[in-house]
C-alpha positions as CSV (number, residue, x, y, z in Angstrom):
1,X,-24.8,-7.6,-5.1
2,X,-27.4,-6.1,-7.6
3,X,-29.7,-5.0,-4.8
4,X,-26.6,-3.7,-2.9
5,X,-25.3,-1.6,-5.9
6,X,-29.1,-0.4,-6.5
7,X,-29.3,0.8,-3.1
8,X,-26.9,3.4,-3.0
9,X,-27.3,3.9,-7.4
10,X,-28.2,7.7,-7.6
11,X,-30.5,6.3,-10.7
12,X,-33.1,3.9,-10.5
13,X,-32.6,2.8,-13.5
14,X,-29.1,2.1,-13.5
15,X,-27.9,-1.8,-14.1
16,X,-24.9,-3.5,-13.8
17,X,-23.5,-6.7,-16.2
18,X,-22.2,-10.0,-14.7
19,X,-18.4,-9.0,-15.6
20,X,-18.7,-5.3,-14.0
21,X,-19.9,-7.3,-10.9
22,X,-16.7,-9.3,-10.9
23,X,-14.6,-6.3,-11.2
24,X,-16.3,-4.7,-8.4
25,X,-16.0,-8.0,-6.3
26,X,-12.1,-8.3,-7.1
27,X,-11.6,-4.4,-6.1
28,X,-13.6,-4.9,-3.2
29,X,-11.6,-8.1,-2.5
30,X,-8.5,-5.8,-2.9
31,X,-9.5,-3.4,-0.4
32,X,-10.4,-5.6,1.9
33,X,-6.9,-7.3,2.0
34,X,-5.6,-3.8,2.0
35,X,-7.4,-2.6,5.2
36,X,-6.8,-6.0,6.8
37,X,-3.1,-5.5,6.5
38,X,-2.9,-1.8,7.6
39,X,-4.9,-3.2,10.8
40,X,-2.4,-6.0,11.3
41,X,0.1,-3.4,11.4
42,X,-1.5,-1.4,13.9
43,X,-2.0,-4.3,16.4
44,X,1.5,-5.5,15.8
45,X,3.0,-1.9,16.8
46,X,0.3,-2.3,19.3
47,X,2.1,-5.6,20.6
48,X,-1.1,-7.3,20.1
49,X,-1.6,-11.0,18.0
50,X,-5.8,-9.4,17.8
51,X,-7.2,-7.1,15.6
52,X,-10.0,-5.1,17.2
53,X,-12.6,-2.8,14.8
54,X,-10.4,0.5,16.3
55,X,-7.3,-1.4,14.1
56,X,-9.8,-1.4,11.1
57,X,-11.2,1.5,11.6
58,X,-8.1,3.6,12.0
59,X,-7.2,1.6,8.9
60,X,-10.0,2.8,7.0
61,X,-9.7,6.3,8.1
62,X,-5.8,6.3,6.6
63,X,-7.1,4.8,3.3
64,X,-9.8,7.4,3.2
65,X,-6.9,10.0,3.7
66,X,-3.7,8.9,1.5
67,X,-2.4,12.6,2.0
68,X,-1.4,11.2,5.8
69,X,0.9,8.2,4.0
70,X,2.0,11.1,1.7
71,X,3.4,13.6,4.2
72,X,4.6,10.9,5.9
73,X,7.5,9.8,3.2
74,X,7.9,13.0,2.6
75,X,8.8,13.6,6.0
76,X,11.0,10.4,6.2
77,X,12.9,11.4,2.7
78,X,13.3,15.0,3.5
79,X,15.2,13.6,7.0
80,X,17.1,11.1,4.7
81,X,18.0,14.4,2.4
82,X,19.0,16.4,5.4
83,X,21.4,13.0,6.6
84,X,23.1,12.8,3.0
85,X,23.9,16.2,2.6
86,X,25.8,16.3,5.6
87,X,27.4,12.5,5.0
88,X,28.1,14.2,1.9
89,X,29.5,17.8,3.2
90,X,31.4,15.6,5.9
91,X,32.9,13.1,3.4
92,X,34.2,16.3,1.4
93,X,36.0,17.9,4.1
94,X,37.8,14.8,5.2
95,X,39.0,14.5,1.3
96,X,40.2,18.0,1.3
97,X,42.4,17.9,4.5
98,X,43.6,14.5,3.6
């Protein structure tokens, strides 16, 4: 892990503790689980039981670009919005004529 986080370490001299390690490991354990899910997903809607590295990397890809997930729900709650108003405007009506 040291020689890993030296590697890409902008400064040669930079060090890491035992406990910053295991924070590191849990987060990268956390993404990991994370991406694995999203790739489930994607072979499921695939109607596939196999995840293939296109599932992961189309996972990663989404991760790397939370503004997709983002427009997304604001997409699905704006269409929700447009569907209560007129549930709403409808429901009005019927109480005014009856």
């Amino acid at each position: 892990m040291t020689r890993f986080i030296k590697s890409f370490s902008k400064n040669d001299n930079t060090r890491i503790t035992s406990e910053a390690k295991e924070v590191l490991m849990g987060q990268l354990e956390q993404l990991t689980i994370i991406l694995f899910r999203r790739a489930e997903e994607l072979s499921r809607e695939a109607q596939r039981l196999t995840i293939y590295p296109d599932d992961l990397e189309k996972a990663y890809e989404e991760l790397m670009k939370p503004h997709v997930f983002i427009e997304e729900i604001v997409d699905k709650l704006d269409a929700q919005k447009v569907e209560l108003k007129e549930i709403a405007r409808k429901s009005v009506l019927r109480h005014m004529e009856g």
